[in-house]
Each structure stands twice: as C-alpha cells, then as structure tokens.
C-alpha positions in Angstrom: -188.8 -26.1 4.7 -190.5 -26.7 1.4 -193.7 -29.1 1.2 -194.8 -31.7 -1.5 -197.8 -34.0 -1.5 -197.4 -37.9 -1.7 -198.3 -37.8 -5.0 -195.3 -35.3 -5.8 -192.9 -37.4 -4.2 -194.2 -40.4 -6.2 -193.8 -38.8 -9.5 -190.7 -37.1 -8.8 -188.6 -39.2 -6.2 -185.5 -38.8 -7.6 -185.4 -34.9 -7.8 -186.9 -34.8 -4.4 -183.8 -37.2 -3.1 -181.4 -34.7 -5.1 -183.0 -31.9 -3.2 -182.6 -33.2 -0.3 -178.9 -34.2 -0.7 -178.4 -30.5 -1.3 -179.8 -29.7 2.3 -183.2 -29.4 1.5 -186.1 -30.6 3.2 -189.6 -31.5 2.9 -193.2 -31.7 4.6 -195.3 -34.7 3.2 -198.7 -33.7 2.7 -201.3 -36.3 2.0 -204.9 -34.6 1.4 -203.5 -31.7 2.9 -202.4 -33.0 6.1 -198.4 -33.1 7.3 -197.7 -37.2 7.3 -194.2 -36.8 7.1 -190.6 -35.0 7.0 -188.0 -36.1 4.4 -184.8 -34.3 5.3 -180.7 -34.7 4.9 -179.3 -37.3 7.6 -177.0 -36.0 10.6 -173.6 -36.9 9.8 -172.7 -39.5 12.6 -168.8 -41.0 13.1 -168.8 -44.7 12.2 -169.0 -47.3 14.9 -165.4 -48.6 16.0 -164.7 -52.2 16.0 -163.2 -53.4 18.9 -159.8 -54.6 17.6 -160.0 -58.5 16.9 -156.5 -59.8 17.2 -155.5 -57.7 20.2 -158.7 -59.7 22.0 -157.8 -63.4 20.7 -154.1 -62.6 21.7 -155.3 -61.9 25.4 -157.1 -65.2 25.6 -155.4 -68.1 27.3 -154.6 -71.0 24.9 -156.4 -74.0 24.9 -153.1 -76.5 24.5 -153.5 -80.0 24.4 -156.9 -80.1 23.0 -155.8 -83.0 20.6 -155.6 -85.0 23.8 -158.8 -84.2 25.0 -160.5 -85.2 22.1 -158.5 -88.5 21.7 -159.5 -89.4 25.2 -162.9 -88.9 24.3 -163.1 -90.6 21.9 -161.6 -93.6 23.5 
C-alpha cells in the first residue's frame, strides 16, 4: 500500500483515481499522520428488483370504482 499526503492527492487527484482503478491503494497522510485509505471498491452484484408486473397481476382488482365515486359524489 503506497502513501500520499493530502496535499498530493489535491494536486494530483486524477492520477491518484487512475491508480487506484488499476488496484492500487493509498494511505492519506495529513502532517504525517494516517487520516485515511483510498482503495479500489469490492465488486458487489447489483440489487434485484422485485418484478413489477408479476406483483400488480397478483392484486385483486378494484372493479366498479366508477360507481363508488359517482355515489360519492351524489
């Protein structure tokens, strides 16, 4: 793991992200002391949507709502 001070990482960001997209990482030192780790993200499986349609298809339908609202409005 390499290290880089704040000051580093402000002047040279982008080559620090690049680095890190490689599989690098980094300690952040600020006056000498570790404030931080910038490293590569663990690769996680998107979340699944529970499947839309399927749900509103199992749902009883509401018929005659026209009704209901004429009688309340009445």
């Amino acid at each position: 793991m390499k290290r880089t001070t704040v000051r580093e990482l402000h002047l040279q960001t982008s080559a620090r992200v690049r680095a890190v997209v490689e599989g690098e990482s980094f300690i952040v030192e600020k006056s000498g002391i570790p404030v931080a780790e910038l490293r590569p993200l663990e690769a996680r499986p998107s979340p699944r949507l529970p499947n839309r349609e399927a749900i509103i298809s199992k749902m009883k339908r509401a018929g005659g709502s026209g009704r209901i609202l004429e009688e309340d409005r009445s």
